[in-house]
HTML snippet that shows the backbone in 3Dmol.js (N, CA, C, O; Angstrom):
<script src="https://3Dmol.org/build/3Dmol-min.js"></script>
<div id="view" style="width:600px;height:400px;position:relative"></div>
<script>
const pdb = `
ATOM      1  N   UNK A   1     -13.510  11.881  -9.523  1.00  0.00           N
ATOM      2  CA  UNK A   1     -12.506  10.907  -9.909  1.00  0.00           C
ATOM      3  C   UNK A   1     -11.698  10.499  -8.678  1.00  0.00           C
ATOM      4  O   UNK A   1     -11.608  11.322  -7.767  1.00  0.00           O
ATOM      5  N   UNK A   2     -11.225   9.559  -8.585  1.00  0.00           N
ATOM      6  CA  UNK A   2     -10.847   8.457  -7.288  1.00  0.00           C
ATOM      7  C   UNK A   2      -9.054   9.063  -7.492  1.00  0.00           C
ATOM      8  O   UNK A   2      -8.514   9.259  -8.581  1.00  0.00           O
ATOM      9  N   UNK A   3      -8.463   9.245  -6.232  1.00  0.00           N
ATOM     10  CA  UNK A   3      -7.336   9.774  -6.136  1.00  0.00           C
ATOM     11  C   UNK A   3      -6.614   7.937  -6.132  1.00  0.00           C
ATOM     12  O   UNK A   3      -7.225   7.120  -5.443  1.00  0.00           O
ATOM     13  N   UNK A   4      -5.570   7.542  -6.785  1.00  0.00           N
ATOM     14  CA  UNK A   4      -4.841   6.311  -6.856  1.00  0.00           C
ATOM     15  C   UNK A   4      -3.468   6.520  -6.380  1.00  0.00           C
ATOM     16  O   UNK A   4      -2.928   7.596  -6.638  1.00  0.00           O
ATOM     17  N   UNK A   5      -2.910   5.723  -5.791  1.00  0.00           N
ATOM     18  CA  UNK A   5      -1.410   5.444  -5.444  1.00  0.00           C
ATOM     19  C   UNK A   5      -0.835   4.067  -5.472  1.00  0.00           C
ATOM     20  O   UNK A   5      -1.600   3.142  -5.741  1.00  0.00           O
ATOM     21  N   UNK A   6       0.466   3.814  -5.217  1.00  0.00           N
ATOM     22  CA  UNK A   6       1.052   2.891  -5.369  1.00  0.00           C
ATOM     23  C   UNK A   6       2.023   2.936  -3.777  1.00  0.00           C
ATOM     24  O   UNK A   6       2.854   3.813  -3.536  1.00  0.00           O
ATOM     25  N   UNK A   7       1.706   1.884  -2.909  1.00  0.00           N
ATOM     26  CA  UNK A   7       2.465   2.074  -2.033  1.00  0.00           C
ATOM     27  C   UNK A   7       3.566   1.103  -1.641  1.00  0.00           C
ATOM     28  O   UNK A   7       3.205   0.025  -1.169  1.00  0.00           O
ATOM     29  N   UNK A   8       4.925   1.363  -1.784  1.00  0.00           N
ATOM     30  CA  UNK A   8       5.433   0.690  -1.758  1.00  0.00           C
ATOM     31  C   UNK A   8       5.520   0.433  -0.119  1.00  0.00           C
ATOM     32  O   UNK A   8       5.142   1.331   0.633  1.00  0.00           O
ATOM     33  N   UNK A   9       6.217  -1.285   0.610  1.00  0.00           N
ATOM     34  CA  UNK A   9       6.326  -1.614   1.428  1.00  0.00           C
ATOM     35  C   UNK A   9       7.524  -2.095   1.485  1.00  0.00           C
ATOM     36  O   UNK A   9       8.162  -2.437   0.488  1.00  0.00           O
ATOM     37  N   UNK A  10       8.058  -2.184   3.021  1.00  0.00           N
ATOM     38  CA  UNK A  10       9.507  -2.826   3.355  1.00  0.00           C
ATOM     39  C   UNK A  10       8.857  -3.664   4.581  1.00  0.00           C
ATOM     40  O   UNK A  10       8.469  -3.129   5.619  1.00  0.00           O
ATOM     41  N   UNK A  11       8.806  -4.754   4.371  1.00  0.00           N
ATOM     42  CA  UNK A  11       8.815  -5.728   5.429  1.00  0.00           C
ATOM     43  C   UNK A  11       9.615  -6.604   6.526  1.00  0.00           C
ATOM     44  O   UNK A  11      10.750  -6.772   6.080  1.00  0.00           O
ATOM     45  N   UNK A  12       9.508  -7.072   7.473  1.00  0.00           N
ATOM     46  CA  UNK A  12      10.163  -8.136   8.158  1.00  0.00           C
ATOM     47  C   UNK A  12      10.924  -9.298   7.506  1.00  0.00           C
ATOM     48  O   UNK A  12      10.286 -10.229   7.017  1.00  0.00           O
ATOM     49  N   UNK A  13      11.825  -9.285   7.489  1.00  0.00           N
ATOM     50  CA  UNK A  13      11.971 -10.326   6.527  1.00  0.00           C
ATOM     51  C   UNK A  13      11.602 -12.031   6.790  1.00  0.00           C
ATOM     52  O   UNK A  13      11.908 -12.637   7.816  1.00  0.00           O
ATOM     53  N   UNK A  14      11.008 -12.517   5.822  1.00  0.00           N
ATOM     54  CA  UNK A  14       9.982 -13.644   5.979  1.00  0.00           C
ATOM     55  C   UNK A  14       8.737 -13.121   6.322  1.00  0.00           C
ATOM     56  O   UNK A  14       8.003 -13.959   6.844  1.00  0.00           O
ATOM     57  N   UNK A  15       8.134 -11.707   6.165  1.00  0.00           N
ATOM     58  CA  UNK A  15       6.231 -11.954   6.421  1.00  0.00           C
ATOM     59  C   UNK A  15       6.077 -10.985   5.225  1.00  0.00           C
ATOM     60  O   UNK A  15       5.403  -9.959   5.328  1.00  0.00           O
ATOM     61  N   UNK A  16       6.695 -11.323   4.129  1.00  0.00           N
ATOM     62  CA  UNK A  16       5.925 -10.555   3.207  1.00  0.00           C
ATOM     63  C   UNK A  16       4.855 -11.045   2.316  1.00  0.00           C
ATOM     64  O   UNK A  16       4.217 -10.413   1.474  1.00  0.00           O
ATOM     65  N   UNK A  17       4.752 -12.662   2.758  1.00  0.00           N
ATOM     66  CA  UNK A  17       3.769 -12.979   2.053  1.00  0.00           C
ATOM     67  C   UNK A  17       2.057 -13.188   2.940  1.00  0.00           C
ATOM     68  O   UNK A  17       0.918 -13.512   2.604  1.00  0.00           O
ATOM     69  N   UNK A  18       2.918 -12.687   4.471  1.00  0.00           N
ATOM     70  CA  UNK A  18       1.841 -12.765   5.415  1.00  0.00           C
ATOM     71  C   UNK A  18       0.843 -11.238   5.546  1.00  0.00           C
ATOM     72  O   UNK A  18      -0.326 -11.053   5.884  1.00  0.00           O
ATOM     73  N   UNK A  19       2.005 -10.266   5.077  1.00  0.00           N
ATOM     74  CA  UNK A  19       1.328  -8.763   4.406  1.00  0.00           C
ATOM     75  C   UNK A  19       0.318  -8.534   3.736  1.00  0.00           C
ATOM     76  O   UNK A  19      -0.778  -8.053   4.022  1.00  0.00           O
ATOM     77  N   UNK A  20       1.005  -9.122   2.313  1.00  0.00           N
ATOM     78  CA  UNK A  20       0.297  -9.244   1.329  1.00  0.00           C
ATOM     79  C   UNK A  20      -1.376 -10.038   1.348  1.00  0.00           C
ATOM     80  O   UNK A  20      -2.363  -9.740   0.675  1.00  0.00           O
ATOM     81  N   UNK A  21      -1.246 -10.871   2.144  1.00  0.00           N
ATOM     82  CA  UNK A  21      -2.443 -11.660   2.457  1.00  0.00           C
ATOM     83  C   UNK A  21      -3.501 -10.777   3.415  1.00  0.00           C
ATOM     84  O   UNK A  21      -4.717 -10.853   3.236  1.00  0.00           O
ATOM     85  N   UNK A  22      -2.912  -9.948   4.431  1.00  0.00           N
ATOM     86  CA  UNK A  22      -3.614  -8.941   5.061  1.00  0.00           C
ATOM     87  C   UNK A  22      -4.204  -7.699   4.003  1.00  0.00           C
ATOM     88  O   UNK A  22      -5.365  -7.478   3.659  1.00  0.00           O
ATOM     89  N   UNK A  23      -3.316  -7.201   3.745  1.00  0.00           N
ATOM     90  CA  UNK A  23      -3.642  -6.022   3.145  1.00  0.00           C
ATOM     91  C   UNK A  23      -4.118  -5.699   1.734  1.00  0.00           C
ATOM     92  O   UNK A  23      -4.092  -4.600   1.180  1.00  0.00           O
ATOM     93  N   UNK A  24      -4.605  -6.982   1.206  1.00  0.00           N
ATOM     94  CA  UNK A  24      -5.326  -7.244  -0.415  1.00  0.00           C
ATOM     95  C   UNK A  24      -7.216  -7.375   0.605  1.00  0.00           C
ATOM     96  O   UNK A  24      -8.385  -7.290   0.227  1.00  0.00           O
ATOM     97  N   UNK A  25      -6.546  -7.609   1.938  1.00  0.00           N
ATOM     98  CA  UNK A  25      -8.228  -7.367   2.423  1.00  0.00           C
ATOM     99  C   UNK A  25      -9.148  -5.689   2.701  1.00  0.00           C
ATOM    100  O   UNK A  25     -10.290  -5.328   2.982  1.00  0.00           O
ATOM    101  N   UNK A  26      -7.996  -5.144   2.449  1.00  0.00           N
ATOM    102  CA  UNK A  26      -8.380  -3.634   3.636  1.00  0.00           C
ATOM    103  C   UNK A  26      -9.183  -2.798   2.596  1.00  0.00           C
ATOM    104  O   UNK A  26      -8.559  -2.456   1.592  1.00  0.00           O
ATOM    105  N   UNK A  27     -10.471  -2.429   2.706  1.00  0.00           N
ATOM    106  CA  UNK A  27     -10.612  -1.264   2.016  1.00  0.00           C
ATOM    107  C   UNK A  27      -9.886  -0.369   1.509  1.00  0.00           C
ATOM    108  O   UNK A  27      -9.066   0.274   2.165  1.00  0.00           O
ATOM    109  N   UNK A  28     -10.122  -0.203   0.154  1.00  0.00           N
ATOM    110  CA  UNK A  28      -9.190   0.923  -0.978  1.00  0.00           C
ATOM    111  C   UNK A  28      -8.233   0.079  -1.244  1.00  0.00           C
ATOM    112  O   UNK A  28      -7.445   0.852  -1.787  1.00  0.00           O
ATOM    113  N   UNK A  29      -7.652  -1.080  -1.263  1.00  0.00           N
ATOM    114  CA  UNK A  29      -6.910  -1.645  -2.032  1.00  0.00           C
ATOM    115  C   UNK A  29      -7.334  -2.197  -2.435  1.00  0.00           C
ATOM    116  O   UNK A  29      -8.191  -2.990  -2.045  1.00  0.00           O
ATOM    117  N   UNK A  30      -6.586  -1.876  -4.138  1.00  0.00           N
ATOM    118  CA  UNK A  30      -7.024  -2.229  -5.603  1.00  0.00           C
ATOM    119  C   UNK A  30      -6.694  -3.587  -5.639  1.00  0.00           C
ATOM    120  O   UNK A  30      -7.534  -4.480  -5.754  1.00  0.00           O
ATOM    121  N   UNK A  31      -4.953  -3.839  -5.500  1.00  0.00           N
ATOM    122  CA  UNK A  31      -4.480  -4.682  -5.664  1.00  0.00           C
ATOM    123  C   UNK A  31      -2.941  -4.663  -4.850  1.00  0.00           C
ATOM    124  O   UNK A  31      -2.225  -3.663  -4.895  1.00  0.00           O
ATOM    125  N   UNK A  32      -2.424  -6.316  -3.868  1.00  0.00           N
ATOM    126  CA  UNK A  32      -1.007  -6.398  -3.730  1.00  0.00           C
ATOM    127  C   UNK A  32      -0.885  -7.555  -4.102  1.00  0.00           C
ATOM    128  O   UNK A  32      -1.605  -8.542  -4.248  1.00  0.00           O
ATOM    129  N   UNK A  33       1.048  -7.036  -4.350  1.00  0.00           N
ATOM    130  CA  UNK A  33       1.813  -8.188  -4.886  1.00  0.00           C
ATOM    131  C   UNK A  33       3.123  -7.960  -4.049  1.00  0.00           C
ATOM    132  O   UNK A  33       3.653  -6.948  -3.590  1.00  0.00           O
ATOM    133  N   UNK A  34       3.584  -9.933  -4.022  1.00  0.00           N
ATOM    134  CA  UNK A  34       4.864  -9.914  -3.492  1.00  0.00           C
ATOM    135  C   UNK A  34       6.128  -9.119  -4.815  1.00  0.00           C
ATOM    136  O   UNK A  34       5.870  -8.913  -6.001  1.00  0.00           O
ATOM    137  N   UNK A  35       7.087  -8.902  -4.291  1.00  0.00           N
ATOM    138  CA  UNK A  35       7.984  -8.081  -5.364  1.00  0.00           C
ATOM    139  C   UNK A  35       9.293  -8.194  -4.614  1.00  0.00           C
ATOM    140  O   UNK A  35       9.399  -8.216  -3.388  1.00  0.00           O
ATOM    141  N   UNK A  36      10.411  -8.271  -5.616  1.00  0.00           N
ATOM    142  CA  UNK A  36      11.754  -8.303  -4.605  1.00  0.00           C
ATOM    143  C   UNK A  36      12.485  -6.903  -5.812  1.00  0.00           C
ATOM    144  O   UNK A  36      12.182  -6.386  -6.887  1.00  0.00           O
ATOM    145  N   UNK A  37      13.681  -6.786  -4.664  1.00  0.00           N
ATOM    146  CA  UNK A  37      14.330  -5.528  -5.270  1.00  0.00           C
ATOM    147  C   UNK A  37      14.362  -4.655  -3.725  1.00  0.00           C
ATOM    148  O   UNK A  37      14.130  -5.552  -2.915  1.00  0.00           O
ATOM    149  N   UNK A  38      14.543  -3.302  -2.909  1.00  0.00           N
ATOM    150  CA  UNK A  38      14.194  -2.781  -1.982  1.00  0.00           C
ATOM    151  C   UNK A  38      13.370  -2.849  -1.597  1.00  0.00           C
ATOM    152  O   UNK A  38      13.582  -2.756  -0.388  1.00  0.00           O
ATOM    153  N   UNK A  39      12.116  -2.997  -1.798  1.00  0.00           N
ATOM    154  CA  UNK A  39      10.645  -3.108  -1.485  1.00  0.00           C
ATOM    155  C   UNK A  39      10.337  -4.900  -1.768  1.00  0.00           C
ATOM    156  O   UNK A  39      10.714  -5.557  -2.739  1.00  0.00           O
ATOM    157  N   UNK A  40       9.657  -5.305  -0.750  1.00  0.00           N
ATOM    158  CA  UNK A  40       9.040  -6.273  -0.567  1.00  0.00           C
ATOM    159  C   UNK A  40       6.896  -6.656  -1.077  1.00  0.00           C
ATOM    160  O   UNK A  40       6.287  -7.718  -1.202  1.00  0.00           O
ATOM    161  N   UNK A  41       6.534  -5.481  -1.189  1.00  0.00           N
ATOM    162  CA  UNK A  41       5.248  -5.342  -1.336  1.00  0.00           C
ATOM    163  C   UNK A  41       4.970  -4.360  -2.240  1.00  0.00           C
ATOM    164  O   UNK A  41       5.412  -3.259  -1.910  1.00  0.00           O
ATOM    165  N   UNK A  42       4.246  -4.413  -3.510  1.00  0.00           N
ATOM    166  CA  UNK A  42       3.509  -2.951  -3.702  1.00  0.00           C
ATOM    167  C   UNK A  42       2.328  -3.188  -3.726  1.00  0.00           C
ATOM    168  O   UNK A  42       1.841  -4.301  -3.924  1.00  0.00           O
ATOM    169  N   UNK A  43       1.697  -2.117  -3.515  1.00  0.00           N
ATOM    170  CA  UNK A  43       0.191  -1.790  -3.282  1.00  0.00           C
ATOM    171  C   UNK A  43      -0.673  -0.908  -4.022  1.00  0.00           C
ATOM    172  O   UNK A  43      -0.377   0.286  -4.075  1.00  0.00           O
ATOM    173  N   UNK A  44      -1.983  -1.457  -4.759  1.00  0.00           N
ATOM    174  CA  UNK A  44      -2.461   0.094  -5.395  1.00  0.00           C
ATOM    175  C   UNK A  44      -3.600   0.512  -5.086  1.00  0.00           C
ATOM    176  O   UNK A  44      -4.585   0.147  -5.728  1.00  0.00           O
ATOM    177  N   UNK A  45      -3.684   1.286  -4.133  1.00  0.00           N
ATOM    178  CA  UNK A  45      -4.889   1.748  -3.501  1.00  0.00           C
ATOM    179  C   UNK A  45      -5.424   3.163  -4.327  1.00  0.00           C
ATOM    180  O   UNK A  45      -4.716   3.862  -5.053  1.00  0.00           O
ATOM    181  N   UNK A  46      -6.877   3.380  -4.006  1.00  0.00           N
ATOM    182  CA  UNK A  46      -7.939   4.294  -3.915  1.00  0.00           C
ATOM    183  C   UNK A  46      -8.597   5.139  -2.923  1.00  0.00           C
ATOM    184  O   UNK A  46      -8.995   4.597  -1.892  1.00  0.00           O
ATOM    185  N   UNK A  47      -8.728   6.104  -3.052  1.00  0.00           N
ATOM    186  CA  UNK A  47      -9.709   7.011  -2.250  1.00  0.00           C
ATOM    187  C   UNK A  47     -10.619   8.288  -2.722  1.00  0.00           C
ATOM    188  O   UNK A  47     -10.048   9.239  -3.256  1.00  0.00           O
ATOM    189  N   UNK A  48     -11.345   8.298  -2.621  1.00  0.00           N
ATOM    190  CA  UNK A  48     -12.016   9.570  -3.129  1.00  0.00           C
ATOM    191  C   UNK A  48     -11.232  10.557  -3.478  1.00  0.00           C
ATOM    192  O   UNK A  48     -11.019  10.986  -4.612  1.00  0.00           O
ATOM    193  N   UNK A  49     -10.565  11.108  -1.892  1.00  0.00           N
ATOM    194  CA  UNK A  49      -9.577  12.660  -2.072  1.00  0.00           C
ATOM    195  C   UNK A  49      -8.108  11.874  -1.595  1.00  0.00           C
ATOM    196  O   UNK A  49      -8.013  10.662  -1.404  1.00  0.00           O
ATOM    197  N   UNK A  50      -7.298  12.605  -1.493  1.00  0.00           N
ATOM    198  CA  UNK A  50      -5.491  13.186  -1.156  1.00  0.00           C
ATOM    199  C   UNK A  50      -5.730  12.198   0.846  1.00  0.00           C
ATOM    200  O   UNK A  50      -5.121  11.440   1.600  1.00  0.00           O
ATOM    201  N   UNK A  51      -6.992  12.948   0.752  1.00  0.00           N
ATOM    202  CA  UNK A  51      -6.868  13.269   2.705  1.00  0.00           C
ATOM    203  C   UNK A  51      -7.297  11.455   2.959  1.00  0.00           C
ATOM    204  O   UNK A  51      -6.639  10.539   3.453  1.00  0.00           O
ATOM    205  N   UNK A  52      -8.112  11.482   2.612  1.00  0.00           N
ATOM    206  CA  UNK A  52      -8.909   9.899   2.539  1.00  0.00           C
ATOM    207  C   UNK A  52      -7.748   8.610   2.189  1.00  0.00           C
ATOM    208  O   UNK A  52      -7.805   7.528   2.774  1.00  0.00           O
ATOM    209  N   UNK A  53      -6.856   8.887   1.290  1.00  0.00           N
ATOM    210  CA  UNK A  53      -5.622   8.240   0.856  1.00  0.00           C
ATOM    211  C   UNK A  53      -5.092   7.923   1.805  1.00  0.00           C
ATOM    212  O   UNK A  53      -5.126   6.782   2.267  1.00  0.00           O
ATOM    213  N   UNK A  54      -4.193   9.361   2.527  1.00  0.00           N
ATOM    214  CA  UNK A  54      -3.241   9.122   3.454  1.00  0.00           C
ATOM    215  C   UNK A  54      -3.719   8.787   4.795  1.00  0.00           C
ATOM    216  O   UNK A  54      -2.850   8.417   5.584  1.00  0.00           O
ATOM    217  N   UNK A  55      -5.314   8.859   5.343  1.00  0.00           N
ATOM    218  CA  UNK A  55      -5.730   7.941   6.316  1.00  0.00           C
ATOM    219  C   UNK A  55      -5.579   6.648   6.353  1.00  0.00           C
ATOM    220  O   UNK A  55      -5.270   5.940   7.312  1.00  0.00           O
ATOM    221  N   UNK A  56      -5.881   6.277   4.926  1.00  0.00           N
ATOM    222  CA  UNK A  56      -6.302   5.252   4.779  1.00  0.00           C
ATOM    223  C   UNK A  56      -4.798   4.217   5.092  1.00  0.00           C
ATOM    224  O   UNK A  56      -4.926   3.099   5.591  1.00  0.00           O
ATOM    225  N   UNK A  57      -3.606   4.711   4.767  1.00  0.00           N
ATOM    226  CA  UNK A  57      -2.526   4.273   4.573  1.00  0.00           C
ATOM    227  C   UNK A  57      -1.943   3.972   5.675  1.00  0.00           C
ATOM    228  O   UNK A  57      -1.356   2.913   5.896  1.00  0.00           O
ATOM    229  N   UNK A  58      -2.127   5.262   6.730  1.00  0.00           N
ATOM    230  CA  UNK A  58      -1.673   5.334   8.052  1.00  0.00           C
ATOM    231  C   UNK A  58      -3.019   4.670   8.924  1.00  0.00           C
ATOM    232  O   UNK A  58      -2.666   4.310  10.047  1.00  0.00           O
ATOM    233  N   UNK A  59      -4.122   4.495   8.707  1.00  0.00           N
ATOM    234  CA  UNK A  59      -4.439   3.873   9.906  1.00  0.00           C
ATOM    235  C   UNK A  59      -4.510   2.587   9.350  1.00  0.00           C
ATOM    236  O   UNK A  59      -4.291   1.794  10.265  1.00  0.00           O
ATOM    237  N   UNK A  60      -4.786   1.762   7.883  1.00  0.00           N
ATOM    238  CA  UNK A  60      -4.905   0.519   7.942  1.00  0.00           C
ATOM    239  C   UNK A  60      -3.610  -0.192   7.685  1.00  0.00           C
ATOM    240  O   UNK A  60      -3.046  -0.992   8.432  1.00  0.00           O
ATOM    241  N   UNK A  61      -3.142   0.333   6.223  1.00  0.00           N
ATOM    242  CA  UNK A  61      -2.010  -0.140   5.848  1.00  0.00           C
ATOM    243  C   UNK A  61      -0.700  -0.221   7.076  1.00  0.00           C
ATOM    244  O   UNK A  61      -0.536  -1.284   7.675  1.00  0.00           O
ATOM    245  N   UNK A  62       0.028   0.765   7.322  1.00  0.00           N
ATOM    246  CA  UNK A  62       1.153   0.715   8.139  1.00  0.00           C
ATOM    247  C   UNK A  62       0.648   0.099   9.250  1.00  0.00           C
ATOM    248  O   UNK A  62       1.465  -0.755   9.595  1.00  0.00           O
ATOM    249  N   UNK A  63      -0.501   0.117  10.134  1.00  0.00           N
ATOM    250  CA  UNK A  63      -0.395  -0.881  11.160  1.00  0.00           C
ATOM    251  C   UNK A  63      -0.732  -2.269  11.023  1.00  0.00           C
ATOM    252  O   UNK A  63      -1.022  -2.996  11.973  1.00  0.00           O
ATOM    253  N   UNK A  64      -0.680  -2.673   9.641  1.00  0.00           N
ATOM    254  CA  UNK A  64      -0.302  -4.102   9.806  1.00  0.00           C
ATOM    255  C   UNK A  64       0.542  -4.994  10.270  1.00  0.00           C
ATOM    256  O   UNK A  64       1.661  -5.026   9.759  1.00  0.00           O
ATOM    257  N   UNK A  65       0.265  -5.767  11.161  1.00  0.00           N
ATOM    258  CA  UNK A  65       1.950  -6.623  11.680  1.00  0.00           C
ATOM    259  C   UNK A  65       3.263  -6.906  10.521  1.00  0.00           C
ATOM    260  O   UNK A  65       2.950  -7.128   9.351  1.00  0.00           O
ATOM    261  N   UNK A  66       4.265  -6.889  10.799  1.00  0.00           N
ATOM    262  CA  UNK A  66       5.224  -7.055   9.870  1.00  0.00           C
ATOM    263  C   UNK A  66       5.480  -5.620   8.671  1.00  0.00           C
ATOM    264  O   UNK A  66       5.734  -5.821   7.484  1.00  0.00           O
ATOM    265  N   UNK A  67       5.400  -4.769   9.042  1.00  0.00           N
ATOM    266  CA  UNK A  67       5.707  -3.763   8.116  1.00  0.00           C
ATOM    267  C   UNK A  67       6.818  -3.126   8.652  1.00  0.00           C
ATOM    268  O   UNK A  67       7.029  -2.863   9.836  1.00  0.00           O
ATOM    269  N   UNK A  68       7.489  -2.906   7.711  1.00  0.00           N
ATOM    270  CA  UNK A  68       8.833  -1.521   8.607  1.00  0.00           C
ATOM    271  C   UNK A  68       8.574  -0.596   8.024  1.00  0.00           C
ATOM    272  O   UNK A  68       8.528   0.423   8.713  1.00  0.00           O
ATOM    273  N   UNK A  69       8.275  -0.431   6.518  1.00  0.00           N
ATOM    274  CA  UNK A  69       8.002   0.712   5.891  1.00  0.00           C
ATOM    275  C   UNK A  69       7.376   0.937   4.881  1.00  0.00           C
ATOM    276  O   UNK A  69       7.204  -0.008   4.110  1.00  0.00           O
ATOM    277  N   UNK A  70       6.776   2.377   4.515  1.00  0.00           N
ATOM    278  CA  UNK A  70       5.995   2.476   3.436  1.00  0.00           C
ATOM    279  C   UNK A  70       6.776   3.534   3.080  1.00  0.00           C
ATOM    280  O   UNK A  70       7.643   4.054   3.783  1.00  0.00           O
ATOM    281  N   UNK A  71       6.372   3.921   1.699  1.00  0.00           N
ATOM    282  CA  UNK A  71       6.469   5.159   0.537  1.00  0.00           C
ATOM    283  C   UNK A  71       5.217   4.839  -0.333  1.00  0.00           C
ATOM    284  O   UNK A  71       4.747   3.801  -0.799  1.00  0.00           O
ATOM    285  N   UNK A  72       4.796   6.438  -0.370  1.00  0.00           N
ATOM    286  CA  UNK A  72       3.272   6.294  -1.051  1.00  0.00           C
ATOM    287  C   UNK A  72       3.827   7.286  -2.280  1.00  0.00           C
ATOM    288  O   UNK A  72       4.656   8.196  -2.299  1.00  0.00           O
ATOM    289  N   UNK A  73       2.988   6.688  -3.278  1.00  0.00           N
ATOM    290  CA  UNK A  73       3.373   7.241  -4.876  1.00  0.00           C
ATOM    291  C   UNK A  73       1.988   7.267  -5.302  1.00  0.00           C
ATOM    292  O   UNK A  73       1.251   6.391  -5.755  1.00  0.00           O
ATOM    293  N   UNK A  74       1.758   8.966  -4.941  1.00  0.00           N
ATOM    294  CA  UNK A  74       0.487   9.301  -5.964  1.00  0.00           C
ATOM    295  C   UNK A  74       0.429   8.906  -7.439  1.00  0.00           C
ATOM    296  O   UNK A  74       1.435   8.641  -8.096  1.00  0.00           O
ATOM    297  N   UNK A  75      -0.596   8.889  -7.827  1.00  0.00           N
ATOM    298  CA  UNK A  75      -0.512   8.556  -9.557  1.00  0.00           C
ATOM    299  C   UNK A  75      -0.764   9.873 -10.220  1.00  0.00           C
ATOM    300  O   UNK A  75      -1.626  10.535  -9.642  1.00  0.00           O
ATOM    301  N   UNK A  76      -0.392  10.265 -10.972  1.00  0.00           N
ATOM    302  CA  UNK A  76      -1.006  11.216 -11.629  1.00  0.00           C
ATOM    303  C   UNK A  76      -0.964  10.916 -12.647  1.00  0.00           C
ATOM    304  O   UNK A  76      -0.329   9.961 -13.096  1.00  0.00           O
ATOM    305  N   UNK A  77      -2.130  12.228 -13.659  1.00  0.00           N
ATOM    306  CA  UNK A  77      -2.389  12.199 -15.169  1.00  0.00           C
ATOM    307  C   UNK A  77      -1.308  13.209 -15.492  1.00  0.00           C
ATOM    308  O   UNK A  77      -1.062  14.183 -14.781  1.00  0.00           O
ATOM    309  N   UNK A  78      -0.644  12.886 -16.686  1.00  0.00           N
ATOM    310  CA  UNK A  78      -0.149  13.925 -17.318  1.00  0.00           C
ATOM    311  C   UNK A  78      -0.407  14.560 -18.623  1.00  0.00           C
ATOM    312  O   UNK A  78       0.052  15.560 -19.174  1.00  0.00           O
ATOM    313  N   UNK A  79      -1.384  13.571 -18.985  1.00  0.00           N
ATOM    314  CA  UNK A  79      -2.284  14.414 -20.490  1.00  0.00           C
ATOM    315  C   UNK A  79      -2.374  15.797 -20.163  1.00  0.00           C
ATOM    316  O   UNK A  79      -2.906  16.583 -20.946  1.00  0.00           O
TER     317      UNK A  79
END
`;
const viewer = $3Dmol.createViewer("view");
viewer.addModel(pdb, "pdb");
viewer.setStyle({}, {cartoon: {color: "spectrum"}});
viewer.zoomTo();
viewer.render();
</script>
């Protein structure tokens, strides 16, 4: 079963729609959307494991131009 998260983003202000356009390309993302409130972006990515996730986050996601910040929100089951 595929480990899921939700990552929230804090952007530059004015490139959050230039983010969003990057990072709906990157492998393991499910899906982004623009969003206002503290966060400018959320994100819902996939990976096999935990480890594969947080690569995935730190080498594609955060070095996208225009990011200041992330927070990653595992998903879990609670059945």
């Amino acid at each position: 079963m595929a480990v899921q998260a939700y990552v929230l983003i804090q952007t530059e202000v004015g490139r959050a729609a230039a983010v969003v356009a990057h990072v709906r390309d990157l492998p393991g993302v499910v899906a982004a959307d623009d969003v206002t409130g503290p966060y400018d972006v959320i994100v819902r990515a996939q990976a096999e494991t935990m480890d594969e996730l947080g690569r995935m986050v730190v080498s594609r996601v955060q070095r996208t131009e225009g990011i200041t910040r992330t927070l990653t929100c595992p998903v879990v089951n609670l059945d």
